[in-house]
DOVOLUM-173007 format. One record per atom (N, C-alpha, C): residue in three letters; residue number from 1; y, x, z; atom name. Coordinates in steps of 0.02 Angstrom, whole numbers. Example, Ala and Ser with C-alpha at 12.3 -4.5 7.8 and 13.67 -1.06 7.14 Angstrom:
// DOVOLUM-173007
  type  seq      yy      xx      zz  atom
   ala    1    -284     660     390     N
   ala    1    -225     615     390    CA
   ala    1    -165     660     390     C
   ser    2    -112     642     354     N
   ser    2     -53     684     357    CA
   ser    2       2     645     394     C
***
This chain:
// DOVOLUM-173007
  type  seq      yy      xx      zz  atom
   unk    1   -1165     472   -1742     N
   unk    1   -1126     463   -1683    CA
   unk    1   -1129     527   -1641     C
   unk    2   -1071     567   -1619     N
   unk    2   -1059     611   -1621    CA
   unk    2   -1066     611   -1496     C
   unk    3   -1075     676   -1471     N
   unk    3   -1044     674   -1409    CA
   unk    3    -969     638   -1391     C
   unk    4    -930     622   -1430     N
   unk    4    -867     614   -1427    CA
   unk    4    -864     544   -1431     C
   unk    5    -917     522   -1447     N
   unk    5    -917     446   -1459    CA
   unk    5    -948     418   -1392     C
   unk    6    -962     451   -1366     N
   unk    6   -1028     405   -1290    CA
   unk    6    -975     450   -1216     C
   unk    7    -891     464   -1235     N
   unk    7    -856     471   -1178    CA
   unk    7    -861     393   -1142     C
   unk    8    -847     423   -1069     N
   unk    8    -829     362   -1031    CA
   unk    8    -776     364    -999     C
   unk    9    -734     340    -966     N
   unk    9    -669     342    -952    CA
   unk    9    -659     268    -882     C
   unk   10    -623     296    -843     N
   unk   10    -604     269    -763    CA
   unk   10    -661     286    -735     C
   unk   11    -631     240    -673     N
   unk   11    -688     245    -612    CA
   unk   11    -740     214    -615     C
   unk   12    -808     244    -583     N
   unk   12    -839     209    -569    CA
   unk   12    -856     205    -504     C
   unk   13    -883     146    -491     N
   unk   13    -909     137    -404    CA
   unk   13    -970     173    -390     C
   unk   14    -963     224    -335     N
   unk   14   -1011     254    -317    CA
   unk   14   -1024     228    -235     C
   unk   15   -1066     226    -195     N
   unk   15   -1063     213    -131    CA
   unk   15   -1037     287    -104     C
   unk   16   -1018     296     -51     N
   unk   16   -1003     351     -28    CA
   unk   16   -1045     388      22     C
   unk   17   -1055     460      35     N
   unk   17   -1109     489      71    CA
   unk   17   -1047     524     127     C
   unk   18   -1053     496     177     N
   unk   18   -1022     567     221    CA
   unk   18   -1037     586     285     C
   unk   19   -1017     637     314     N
   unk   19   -1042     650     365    CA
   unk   19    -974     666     422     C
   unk   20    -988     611     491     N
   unk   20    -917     610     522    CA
   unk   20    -944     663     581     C
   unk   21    -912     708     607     N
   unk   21    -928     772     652    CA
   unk   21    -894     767     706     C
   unk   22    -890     807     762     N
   unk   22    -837     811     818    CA
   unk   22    -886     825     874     C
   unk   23    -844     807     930     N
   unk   23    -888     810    1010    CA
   unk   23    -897     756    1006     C
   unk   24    -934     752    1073     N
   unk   24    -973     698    1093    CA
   unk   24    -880     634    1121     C
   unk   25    -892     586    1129     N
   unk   25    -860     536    1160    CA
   unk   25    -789     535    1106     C
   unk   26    -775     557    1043     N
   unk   26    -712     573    1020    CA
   unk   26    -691     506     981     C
   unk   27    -772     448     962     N
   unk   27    -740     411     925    CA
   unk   27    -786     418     857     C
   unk   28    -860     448     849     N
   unk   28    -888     443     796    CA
   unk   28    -897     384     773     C
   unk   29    -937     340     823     N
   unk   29    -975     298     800    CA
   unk   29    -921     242     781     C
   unk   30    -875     236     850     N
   unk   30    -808     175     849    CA
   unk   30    -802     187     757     C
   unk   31    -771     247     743     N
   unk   31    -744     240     654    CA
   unk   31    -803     214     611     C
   unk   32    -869     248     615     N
   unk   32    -919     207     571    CA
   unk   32    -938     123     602     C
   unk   33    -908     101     654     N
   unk   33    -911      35     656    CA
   unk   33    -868      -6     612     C
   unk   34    -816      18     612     N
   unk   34    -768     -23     549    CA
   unk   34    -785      -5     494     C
   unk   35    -852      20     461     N
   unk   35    -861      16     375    CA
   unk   35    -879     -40     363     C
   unk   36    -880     -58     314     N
   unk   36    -891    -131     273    CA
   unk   36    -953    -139     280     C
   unk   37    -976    -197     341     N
   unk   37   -1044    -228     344    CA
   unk   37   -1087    -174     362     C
   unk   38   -1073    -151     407     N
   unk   38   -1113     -97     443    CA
   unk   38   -1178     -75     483     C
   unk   39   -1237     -70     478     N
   unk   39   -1286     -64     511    CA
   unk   39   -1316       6     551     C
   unk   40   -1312      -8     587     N
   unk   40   -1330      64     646    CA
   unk   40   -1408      89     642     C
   unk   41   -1411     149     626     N
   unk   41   -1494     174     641    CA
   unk   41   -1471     203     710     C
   unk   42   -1487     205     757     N
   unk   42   -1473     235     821    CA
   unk   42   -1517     268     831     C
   unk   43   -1531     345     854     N
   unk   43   -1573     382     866    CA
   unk   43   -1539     405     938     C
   unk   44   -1473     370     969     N
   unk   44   -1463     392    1021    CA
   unk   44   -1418     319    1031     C
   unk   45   -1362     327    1118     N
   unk   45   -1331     284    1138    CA
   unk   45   -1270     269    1106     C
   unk   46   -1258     285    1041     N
   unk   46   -1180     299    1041    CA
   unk   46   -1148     224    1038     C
   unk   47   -1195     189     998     N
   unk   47   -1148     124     962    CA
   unk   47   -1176      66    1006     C
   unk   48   -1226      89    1090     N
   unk   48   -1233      26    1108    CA
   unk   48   -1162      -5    1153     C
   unk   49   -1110      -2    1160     N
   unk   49   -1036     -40    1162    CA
   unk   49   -1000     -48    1113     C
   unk   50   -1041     -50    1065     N
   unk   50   -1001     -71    1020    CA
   unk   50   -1049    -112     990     C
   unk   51    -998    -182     954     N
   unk   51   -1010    -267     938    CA
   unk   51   -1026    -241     864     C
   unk   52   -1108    -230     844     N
   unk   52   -1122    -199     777    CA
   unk   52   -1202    -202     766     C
   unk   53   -1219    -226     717     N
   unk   53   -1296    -237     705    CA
   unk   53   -1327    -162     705     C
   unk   54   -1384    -150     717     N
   unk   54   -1415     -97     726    CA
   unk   54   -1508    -112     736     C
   unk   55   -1528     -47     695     N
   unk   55   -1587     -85     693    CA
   unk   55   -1627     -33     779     C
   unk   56   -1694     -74     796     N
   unk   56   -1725     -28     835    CA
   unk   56   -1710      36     831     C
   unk   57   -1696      67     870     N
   unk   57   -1706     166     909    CA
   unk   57   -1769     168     885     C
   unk   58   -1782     216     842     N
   unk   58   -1852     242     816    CA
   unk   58   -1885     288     889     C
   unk   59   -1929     287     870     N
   unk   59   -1961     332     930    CA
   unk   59   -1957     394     912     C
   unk   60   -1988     413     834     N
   unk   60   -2012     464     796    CA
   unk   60   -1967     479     744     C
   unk   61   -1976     524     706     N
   unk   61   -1934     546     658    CA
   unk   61   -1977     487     617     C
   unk   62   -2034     498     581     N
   unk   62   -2068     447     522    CA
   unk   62   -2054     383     535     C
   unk   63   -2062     355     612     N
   unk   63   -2035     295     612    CA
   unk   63   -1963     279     570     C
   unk   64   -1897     319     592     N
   unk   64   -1839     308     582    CA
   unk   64   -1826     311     480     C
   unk   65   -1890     358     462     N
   unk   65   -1901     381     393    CA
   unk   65   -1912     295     349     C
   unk   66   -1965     262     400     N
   unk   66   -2006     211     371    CA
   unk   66   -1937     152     357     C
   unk   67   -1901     150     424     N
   unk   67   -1835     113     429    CA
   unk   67   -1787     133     363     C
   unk   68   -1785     171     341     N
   unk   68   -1743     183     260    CA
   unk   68   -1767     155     223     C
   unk   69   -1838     186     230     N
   unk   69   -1905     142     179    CA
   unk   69   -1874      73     157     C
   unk   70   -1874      32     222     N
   unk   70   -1869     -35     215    CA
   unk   70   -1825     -42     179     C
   unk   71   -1760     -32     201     N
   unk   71   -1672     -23     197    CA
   unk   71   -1665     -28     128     C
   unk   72   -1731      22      88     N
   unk   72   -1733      30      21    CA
   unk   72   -1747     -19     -29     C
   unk   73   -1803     -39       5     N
   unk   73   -1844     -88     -51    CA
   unk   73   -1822    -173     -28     C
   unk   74   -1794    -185      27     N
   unk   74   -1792    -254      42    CA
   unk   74   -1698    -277      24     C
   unk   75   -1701    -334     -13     N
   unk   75   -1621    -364     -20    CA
   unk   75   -1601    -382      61     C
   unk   76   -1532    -331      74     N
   unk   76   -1498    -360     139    CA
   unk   76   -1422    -372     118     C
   unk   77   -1406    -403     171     N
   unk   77   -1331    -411     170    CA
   unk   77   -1278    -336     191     C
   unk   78   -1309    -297     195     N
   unk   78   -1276    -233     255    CA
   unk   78   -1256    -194     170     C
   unk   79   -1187    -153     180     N
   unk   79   -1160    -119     147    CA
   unk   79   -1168     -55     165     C
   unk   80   -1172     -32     232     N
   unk   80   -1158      36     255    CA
   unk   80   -1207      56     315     C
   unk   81   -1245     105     295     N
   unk   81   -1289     121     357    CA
   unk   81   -1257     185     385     C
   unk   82   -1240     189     456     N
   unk   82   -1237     224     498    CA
   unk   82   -1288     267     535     C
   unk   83   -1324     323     532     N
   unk   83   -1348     351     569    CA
   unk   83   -1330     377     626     C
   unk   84   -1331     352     677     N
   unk   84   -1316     381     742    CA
   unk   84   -1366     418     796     C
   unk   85   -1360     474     802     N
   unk   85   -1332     535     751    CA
   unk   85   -1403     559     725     C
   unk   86   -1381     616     678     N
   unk   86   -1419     657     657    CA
   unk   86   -1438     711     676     C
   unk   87   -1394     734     736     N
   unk   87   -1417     788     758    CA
   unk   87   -1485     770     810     C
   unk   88   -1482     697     840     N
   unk   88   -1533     674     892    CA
   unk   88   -1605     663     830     C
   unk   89   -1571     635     781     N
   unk   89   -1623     641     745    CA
   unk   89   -1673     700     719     C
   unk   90   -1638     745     700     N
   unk   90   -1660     826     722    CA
   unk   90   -1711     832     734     C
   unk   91   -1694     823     809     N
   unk   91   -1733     833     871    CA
   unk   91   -1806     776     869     C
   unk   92   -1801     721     847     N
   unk   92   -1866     691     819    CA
   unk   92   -1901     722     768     C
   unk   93   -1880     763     742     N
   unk   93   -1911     786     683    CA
   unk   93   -1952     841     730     C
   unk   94   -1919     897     761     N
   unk   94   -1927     945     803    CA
   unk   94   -2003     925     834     C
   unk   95   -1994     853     884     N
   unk   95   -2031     852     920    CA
   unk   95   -2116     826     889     C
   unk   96   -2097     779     821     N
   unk   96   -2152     772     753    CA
   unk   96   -2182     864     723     C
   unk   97   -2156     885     724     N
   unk   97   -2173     966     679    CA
   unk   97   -2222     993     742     C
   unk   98   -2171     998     814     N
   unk   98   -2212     996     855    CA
   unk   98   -2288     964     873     C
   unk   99   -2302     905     878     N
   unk   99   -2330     865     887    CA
   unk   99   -2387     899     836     C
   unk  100   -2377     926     772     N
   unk  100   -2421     921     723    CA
   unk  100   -2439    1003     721     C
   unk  101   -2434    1053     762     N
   unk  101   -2442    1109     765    CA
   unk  101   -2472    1132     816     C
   unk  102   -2443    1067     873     N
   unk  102   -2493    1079     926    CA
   unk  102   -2457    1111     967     C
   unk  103   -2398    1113     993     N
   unk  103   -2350    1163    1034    CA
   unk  103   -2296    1128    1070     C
   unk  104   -2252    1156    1125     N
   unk  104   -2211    1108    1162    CA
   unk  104   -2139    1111    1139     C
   unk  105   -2131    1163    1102     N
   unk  105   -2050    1192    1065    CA
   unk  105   -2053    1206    1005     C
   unk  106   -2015    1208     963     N
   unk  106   -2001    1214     889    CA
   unk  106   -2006    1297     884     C
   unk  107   -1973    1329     942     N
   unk  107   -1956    1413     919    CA
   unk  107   -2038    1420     964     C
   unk  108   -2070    1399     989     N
   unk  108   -2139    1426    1002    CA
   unk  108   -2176    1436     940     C
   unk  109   -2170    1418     857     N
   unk  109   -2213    1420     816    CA
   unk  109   -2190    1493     785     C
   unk  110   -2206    1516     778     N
   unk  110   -2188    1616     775    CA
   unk  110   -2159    1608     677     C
   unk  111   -2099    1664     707     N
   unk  111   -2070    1685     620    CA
   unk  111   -2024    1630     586     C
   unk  112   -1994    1588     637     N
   unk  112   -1954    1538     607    CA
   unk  112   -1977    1483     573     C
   unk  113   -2052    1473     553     N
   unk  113   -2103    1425     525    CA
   unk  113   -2102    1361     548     C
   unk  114   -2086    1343     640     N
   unk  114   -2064    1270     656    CA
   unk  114   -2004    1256     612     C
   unk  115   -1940    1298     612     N
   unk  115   -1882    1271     606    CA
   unk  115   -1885    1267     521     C
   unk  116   -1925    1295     467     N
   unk  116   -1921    1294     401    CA
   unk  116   -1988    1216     391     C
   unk  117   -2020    1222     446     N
   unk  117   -2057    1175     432    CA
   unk  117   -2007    1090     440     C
   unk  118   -1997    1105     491     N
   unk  118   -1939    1051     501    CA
   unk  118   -1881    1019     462     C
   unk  119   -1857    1088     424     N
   unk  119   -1807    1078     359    CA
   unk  119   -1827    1042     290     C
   unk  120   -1898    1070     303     N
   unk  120   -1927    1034     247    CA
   unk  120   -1922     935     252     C
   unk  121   -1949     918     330     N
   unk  121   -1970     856     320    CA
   unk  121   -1884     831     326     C
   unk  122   -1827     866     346     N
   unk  122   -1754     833     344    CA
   unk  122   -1744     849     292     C
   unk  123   -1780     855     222     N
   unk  123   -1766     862     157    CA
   unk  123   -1779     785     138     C
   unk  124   -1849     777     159     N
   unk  124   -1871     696     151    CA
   unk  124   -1797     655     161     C
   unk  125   -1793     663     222     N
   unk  125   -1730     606     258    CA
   unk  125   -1661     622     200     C
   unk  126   -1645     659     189     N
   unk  126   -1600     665     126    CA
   unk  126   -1607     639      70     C
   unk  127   -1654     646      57     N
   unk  127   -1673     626      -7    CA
   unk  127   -1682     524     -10     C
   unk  128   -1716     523      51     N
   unk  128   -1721     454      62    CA
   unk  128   -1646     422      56     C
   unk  129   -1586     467      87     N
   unk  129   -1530     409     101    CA
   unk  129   -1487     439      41     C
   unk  130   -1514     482      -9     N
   unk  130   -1498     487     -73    CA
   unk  130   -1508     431     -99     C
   unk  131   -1574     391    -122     N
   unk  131   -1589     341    -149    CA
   unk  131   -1574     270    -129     C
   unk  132   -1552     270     -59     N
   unk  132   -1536     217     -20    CA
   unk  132   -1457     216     -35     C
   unk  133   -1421     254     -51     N
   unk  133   -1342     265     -69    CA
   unk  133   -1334     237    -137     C
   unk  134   -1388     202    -189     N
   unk  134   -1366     178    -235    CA
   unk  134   -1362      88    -197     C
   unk  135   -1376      70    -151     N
   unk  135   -1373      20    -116    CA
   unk  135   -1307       3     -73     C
   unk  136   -1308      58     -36     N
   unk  136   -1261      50      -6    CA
   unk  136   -1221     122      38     C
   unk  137   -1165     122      75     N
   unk  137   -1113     186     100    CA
   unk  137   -1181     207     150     C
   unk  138   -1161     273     146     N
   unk  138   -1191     302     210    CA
   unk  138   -1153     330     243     C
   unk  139   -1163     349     316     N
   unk  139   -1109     382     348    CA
   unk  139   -1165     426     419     C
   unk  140   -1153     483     410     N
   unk  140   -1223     507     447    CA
   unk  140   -1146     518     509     C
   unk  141   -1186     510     551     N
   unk  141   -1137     569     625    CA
   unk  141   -1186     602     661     C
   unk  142   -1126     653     691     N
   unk  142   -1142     730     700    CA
   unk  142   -1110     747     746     C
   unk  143   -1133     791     798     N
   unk  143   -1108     810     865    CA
   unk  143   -1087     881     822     C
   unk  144   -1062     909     863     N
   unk  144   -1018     984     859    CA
   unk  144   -1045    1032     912     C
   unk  145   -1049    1087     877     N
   unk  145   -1049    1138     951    CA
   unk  145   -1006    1200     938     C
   unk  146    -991    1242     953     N
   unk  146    -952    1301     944    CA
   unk  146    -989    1343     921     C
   unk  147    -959    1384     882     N
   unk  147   -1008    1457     857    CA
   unk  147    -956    1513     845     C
   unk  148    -999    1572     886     N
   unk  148    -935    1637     840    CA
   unk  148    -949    1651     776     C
   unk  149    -891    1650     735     N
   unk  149    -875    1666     679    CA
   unk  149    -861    1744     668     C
   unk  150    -879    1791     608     N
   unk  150    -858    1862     602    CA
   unk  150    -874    1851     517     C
   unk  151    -788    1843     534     N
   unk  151    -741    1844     452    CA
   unk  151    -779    1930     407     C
   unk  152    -809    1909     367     N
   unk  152    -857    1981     326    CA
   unk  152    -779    1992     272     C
   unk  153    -711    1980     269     N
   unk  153    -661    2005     226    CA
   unk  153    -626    2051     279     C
   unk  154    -606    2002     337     N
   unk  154    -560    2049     389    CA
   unk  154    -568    2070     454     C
   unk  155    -667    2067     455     N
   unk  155    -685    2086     508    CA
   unk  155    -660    2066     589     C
   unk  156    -633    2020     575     N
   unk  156    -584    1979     626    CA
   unk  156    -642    1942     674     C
   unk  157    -660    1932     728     N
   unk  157    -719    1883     750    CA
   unk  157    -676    1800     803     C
   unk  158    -682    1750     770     N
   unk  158    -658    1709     804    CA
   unk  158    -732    1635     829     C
   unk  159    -694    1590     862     N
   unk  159    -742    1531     888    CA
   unk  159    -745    1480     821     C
   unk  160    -764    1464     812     N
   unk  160    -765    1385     747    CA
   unk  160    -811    1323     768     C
   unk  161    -796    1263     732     N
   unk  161    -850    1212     745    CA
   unk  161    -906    1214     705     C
   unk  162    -962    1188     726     N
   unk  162    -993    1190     663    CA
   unk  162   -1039    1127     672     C
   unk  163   -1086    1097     626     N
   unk  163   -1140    1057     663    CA
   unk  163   -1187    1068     694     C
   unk  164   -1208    1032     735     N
   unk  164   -1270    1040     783    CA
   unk  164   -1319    1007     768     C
   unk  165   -1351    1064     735     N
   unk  165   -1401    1081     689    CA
   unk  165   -1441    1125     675     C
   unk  166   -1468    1162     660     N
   unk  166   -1513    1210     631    CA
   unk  166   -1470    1232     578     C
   unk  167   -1477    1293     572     N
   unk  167   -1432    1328     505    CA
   unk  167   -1446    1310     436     C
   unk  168   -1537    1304     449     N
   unk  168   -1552    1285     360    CA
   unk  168   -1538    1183     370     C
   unk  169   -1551    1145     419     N
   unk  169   -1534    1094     399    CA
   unk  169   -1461    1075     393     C
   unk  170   -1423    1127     421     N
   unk  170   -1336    1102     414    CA
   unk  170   -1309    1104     347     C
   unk  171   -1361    1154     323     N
   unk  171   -1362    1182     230    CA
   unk  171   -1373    1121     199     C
   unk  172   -1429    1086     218     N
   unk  172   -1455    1030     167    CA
   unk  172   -1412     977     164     C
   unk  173   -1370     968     252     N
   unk  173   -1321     917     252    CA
   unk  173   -1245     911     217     C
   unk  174   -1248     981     220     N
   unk  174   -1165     986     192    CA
   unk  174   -1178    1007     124     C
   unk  175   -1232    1001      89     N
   unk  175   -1242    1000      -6    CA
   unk  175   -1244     946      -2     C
   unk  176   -1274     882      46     N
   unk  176   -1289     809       7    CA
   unk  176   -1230     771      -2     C
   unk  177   -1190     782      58     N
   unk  177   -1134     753      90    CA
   unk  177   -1063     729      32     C
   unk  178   -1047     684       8     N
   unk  178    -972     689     -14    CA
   unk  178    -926     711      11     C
   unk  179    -915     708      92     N
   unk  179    -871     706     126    CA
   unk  179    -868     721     188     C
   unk  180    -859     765     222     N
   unk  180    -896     805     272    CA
   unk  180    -813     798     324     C
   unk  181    -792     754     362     N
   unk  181    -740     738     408    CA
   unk  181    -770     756     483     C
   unk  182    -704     803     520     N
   unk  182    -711     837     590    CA
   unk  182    -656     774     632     C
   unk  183    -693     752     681     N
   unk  183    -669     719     725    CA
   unk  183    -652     739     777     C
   unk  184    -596     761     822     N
   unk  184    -553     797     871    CA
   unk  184    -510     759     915     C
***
């Protein structure tokens, strides 16, 4: 039996990974409220007006980590977890790296070492809602901030969106991501 024999052919169902972006107030969370059977990680206010299950506001980044944990190993009814947002989540990580170095700011740890240390443990959180995506949709959201751009073909320098994020964690987000949608 040859490679030619073990083709597969149509679709298959994959859950979907994406990440919804924009400013603040544009309508993130409202769109990840209408996914199919939706559950909110809230690491900030976005989705409390809106009529949608959501588990506790983690305090900590590991807390919010442990909350996938669960998400993972226990049978629920929920199709789609919402992170709201990731960029607040970030900032739990920030203030954990902190916490564990002994310092009051991320850029106080000298040579960029908070912010690579930090990338590392939002590797964890990826990886976690990697394995949690054979369960069910994910849909991370993401605030926006502006950044100058300088085009390296036409030397041109303009404004762009980007996420609000850390450069190496915006990296990790937009490799995991299926689907990376700007909200305006």
């Amino acid at each position: 039996m040859g490679i030619l024999d073990k083709i597969e052919k149509g679709k298959q169902r994959v859950n979907l990974l994406l990440c919804v972006a924009g400013p603040g107030g544009v309508g993130k969370s409202s769109f990840a409220a209408d996914a199919p059977s939706v559950l909110f990680l809230p690491t900030e206010d976005g989705s409390f007006n809106l009529d949608v299950a959501r588990l506790p506001r983690p305090k900590t980044f590991s807390e919010a980590i442990s909350m996938i944990d669960e998400l993972i190993k226990t049978d629920h009814e929920y199709k789609t977890l919402a992170v709201d947002s990731i960029d607040w989540l970030e900032s739990l990580c920030h203030q954990e790296v902190c916490g564990e170095k002994g310092v009051k700011g991320i850029s106080e740890i000298p040579y960029g070492a908070g912010f690579a240390a930090a990338a590392t443990k939002f590797q964890d959180f990826i990886q976690k809602i990697k394995t949690l995506r054979s369960k069910m949709n994910i849909i991370l959201i993401c605030h926006t901030q502006i950044k100058q751009f300088n085009d390296p073909v036409t030397g041109a320098s303009f404004d762009r969106y980007t996420l609000k994020l850390h450069d190496k964690v915006t990296a990790l987000v937009k490799e995991a991501v299926d689907v990376l949608l700007f909200a305006n």
